[in-house]
Backbone as JSON Lines, residues from 0, in Angstrom:
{"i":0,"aa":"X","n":[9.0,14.59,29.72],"ca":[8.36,15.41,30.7],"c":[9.21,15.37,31.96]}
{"i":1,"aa":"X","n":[9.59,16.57,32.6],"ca":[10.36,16.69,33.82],"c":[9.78,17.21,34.57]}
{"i":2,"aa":"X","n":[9.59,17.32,36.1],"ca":[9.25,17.87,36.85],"c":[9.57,19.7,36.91]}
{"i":3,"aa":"X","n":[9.11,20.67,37.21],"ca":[9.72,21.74,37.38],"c":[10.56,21.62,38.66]}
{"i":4,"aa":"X","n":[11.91,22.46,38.31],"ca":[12.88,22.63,39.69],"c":[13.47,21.1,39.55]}
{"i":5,"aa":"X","n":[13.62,20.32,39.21],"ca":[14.04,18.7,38.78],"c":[15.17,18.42,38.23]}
{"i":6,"aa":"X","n":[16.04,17.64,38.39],"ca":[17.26,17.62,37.14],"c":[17.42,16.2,37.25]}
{"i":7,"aa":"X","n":[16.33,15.46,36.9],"ca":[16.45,13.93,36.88],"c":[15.63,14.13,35.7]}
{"i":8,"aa":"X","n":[16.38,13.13,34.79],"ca":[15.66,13.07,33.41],"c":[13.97,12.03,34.08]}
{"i":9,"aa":"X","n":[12.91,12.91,33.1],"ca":[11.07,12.33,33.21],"c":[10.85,11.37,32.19]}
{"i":10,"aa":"X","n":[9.81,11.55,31.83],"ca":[9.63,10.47,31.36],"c":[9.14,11.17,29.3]}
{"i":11,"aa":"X","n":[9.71,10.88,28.67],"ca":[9.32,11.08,27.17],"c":[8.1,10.15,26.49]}
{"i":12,"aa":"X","n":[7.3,11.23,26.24],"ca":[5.71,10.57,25.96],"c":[4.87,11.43,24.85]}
{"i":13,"aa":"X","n":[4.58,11.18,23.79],"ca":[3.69,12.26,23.25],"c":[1.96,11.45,23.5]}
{"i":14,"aa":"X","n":[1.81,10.84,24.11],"ca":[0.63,10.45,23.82],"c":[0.23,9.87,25.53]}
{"i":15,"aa":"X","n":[-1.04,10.3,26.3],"ca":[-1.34,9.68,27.31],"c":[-2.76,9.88,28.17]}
{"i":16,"aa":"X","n":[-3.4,9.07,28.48],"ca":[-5.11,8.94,29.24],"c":[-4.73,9.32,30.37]}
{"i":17,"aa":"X","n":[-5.93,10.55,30.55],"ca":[-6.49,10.72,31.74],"c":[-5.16,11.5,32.84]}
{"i":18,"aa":"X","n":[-3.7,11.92,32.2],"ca":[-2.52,12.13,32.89],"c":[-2.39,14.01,32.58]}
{"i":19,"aa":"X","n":[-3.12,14.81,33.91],"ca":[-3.38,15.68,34.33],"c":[-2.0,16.66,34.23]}
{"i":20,"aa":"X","n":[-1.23,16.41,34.15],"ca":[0.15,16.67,34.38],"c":[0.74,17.16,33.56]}
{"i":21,"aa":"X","n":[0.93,16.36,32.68],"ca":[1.52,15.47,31.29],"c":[0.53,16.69,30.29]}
{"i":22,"aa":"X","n":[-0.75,16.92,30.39],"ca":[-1.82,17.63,29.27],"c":[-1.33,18.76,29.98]}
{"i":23,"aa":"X","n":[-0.7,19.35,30.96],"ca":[-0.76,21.0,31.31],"c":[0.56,21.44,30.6]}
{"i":24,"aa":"X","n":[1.86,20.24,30.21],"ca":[2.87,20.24,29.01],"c":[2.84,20.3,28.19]}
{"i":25,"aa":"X","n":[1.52,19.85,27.55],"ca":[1.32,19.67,25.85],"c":[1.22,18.04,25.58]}
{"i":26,"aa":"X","n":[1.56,16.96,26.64],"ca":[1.23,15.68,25.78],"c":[-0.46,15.22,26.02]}
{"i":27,"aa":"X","n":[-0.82,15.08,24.63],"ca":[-2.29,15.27,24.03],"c":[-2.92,13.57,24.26]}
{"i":28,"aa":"X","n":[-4.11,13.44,25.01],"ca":[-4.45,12.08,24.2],"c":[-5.01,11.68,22.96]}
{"i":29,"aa":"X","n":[-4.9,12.72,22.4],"ca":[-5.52,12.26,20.72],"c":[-4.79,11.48,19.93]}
{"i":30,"aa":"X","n":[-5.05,10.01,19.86],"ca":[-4.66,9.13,19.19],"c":[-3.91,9.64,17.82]}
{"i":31,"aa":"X","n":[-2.91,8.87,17.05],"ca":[-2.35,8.98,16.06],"c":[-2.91,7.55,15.37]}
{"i":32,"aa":"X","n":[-3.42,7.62,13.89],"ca":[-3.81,6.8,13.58],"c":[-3.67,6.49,11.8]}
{"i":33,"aa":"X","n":[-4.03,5.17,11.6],"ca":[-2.87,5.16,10.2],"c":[-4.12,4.23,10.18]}
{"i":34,"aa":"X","n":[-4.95,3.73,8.58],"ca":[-5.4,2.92,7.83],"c":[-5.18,2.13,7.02]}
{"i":35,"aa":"X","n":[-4.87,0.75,7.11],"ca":[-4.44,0.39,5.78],"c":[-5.44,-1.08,5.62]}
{"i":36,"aa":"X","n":[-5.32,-1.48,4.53],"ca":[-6.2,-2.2,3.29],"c":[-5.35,-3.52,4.17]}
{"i":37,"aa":"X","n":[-6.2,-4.7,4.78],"ca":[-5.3,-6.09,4.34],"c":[-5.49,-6.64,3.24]}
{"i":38,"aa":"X","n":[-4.13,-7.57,3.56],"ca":[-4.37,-8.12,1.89],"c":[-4.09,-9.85,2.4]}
{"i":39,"aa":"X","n":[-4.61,-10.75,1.41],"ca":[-3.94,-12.17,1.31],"c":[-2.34,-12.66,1.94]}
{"i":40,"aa":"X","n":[-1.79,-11.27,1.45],"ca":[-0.38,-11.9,1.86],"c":[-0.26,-11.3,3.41]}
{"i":41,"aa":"X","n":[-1.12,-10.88,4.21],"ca":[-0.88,-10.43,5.77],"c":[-1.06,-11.27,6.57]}
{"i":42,"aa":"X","n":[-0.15,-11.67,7.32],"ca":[-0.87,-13.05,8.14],"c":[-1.04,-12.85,9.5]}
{"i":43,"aa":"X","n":[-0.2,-11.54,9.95],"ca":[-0.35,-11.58,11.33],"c":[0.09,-9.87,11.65]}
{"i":44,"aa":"X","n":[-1.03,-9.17,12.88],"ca":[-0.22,-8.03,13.3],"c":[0.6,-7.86,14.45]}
{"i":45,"aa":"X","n":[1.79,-7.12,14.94],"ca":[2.09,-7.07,16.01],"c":[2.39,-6.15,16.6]}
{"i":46,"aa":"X","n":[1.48,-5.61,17.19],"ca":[1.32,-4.23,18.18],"c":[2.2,-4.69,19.51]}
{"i":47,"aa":"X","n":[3.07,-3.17,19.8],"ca":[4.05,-3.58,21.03],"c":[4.21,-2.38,20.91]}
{"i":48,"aa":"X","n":[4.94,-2.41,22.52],"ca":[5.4,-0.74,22.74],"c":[7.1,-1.07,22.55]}
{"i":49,"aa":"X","n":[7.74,0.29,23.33],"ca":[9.17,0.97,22.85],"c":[10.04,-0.43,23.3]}
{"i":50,"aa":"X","n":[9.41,-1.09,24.08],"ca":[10.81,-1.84,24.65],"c":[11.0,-3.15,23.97]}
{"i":51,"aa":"X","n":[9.82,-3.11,22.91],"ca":[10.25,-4.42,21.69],"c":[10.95,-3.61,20.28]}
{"i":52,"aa":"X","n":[10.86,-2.48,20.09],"ca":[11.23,-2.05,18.95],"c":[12.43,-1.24,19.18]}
{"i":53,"aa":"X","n":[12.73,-1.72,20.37],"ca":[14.16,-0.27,20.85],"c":[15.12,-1.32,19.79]}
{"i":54,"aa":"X","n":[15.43,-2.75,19.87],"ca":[16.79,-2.67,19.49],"c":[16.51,-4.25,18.25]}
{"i":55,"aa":"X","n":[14.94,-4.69,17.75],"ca":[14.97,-5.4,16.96],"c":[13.9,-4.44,15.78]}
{"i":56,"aa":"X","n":[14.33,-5.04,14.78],"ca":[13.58,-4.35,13.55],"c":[12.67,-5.01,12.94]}
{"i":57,"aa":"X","n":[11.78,-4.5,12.36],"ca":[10.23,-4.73,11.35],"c":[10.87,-6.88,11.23]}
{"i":58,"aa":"X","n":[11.63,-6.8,10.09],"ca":[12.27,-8.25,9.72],"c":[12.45,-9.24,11.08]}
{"i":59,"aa":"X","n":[13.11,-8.22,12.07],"ca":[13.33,-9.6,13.08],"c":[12.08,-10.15,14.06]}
{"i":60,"aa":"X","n":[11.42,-9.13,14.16],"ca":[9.79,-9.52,14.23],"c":[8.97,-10.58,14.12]}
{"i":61,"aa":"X","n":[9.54,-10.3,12.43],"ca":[8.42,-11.4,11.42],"c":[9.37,-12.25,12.09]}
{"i":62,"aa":"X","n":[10.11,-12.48,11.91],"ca":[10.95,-13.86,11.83],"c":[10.8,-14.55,12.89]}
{"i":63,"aa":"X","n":[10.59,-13.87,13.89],"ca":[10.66,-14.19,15.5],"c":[9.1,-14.88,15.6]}
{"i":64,"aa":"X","n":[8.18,-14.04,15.13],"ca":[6.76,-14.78,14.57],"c":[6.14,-15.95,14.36]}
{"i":65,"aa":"X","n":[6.89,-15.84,12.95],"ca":[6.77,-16.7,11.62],"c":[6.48,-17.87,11.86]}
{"i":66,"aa":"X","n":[7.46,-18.93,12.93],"ca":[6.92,-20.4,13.35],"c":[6.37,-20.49,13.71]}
{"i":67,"aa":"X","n":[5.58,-19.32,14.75],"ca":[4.53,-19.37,15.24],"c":[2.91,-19.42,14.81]}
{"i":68,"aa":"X","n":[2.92,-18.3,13.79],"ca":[1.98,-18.77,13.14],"c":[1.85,-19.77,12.87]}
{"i":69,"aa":"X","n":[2.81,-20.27,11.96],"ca":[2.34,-21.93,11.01],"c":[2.26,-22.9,11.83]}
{"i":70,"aa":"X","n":[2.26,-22.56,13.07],"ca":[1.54,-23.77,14.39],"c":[0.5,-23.19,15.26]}
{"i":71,"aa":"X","n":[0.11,-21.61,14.52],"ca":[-1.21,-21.46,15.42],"c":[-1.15,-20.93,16.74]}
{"i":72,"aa":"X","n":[0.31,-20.61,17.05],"ca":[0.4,-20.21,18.44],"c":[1.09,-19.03,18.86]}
{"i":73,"aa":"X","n":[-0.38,-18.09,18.86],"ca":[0.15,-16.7,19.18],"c":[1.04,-16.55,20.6]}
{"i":74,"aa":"X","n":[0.21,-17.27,21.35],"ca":[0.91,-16.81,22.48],"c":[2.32,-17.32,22.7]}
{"i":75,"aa":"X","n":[2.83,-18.39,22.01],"ca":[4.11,-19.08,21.87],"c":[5.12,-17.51,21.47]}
{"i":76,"aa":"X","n":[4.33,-16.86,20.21],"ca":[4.92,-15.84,19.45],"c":[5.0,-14.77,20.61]}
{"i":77,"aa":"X","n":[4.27,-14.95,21.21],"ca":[4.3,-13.14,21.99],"c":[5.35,-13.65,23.6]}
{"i":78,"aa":"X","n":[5.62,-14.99,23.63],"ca":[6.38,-15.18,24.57],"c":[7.9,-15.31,23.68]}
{"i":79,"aa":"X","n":[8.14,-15.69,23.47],"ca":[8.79,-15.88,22.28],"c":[9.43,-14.26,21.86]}
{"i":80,"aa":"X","n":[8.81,-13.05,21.58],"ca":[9.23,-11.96,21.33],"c":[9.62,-10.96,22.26]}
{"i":81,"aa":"X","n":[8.66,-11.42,23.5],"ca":[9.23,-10.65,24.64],"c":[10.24,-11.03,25.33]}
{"i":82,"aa":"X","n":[10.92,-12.84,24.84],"ca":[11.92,-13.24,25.25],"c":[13.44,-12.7,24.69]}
{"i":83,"aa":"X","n":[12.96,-12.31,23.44],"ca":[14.04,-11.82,22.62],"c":[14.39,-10.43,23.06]}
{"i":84,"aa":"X","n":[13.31,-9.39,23.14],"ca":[13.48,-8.35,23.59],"c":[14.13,-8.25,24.78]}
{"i":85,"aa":"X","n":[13.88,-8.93,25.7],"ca":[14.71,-8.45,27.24],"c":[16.01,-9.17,26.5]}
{"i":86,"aa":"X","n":[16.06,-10.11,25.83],"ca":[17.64,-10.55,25.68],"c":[18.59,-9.35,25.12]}
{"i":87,"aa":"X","n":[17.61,-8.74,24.2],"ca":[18.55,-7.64,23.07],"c":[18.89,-6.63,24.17]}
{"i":88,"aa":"X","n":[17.56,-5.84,25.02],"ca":[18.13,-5.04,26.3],"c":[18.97,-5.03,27.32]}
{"i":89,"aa":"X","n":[19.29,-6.46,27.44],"ca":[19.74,-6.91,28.24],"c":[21.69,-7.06,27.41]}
{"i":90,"aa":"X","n":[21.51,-7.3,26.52],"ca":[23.2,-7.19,26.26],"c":[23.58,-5.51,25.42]}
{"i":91,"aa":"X","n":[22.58,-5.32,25.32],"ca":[22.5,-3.53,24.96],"c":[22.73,-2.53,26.29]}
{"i":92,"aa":"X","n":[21.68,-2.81,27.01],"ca":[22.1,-1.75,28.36],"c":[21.55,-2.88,29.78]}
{"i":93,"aa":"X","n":[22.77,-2.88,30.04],"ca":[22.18,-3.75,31.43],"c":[21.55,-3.58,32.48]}
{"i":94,"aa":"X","n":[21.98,-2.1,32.97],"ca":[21.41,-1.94,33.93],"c":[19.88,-1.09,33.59]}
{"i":95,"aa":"X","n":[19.37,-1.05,32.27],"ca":[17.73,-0.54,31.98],"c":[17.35,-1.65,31.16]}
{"i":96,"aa":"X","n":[16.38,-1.91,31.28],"ca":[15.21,-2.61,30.84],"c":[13.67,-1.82,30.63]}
{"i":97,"aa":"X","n":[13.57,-1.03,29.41],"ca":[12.39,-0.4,28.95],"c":[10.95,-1.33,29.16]}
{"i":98,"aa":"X","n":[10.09,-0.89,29.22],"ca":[8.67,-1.65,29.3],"c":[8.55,-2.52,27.82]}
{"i":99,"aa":"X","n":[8.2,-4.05,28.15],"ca":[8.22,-4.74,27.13],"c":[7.27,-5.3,26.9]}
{"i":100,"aa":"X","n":[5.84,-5.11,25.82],"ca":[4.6,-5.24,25.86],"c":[4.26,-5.8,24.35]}
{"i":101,"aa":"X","n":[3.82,-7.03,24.12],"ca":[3.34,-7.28,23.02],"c":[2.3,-7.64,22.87]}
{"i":102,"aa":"X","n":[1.09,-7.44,21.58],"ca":[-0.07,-8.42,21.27],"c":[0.15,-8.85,19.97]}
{"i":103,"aa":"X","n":[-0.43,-10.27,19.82],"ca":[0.18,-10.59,18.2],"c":[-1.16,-10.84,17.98]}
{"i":104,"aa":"X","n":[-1.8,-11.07,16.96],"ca":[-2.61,-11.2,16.18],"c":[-2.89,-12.1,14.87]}
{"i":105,"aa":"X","n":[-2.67,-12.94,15.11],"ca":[-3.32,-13.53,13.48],"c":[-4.27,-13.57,12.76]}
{"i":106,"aa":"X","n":[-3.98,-13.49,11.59],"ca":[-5.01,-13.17,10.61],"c":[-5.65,-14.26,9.56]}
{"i":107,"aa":"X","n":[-6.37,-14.32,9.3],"ca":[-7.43,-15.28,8.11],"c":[-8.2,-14.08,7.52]}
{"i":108,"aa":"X","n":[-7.0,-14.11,6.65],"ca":[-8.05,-12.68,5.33],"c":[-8.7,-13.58,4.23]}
{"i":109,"aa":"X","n":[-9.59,-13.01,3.78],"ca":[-10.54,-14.29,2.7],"c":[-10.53,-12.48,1.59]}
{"i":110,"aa":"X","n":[-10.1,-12.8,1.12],"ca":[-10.49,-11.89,-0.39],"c":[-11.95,-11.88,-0.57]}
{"i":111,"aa":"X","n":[-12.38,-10.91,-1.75],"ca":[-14.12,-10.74,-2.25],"c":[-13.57,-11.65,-2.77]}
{"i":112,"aa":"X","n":[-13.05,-12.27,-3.72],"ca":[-13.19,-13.13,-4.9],"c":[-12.92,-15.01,-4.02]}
{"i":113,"aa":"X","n":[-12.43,-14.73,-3.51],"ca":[-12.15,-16.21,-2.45],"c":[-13.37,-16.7,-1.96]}
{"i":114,"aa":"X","n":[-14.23,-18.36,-2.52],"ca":[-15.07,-18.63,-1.81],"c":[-14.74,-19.12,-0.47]}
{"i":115,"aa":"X","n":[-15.96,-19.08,0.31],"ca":[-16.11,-19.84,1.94],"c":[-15.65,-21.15,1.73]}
{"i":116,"aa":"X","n":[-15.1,-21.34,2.73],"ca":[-14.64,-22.69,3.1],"c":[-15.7,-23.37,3.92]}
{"i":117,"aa":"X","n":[-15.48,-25.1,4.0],"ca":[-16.78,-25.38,4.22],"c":[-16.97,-25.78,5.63]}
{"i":118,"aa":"X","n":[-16.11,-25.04,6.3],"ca":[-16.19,-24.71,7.84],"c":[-16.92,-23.66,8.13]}
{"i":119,"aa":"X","n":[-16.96,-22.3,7.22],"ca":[-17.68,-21.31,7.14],"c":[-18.81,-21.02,6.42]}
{"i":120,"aa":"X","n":[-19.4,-22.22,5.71],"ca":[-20.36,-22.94,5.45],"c":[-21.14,-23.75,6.1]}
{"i":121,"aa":"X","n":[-20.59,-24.03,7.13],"ca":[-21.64,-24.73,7.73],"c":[-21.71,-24.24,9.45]}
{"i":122,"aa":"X","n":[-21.57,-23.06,9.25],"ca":[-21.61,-21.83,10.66],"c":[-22.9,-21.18,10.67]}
């Protein structure tokens, strides 16, 4: 999105609340949205915006993750990923630094067929 009469690159967005401006261009706030099934083998999600996924991929993610979970410590993970990210931006383009936003999430999926544990037995 550019200003009219402007020749400074705006800002690129298809999606945004309550931005009066932005909806008289065409960017819509109607969510984009995807469903999927967890399963046993999911252990954790990680929602982030452009400035974690500009220059690491799906794999370096997990990986960046991964110890974290198996000690329980999301927030270790989400410091931990946003540390990596400004590093990758930072030897990628120096003088920009994109917005770098993560939430991690861990998961305890119990299958139908998986009984309660007896922590959740005695809740």
């Amino acid at each position: 999105m550019w200003l009219k009469h402007e020749d400074i690159p705006g800002l690129a967005m298809t999606r945004s609340f309550g931005d009066e401006a932005a909806a008289r261009v065409g960017v819509v706030a109607e969510p984009e949205i995807l469903e999927l099934d967890l399963g046993k083998d999911d252990k954790f999600l990680v929602l982030a915006s452009d400035g974690v996924w500009e220059f690491l991929s799906n794999e370096d993610v997990a990986q960046i993750v991964r110890p974290f979970f198996e000690k329980r410590n999301a927030e270790g993970a989400a410091e931990a990923l946003v540390r990596e990210s400004y590093l990758k931006w930072k030897s990628e383009e120096d003088d920009i630094i994109d917005d770098i936003t993560c939430v991690i999430v861990f998961l305890d999926v119990k299958m139908d067929q998986q009984a309660p544990s007896e922590q959740q037995l005695q809740i």
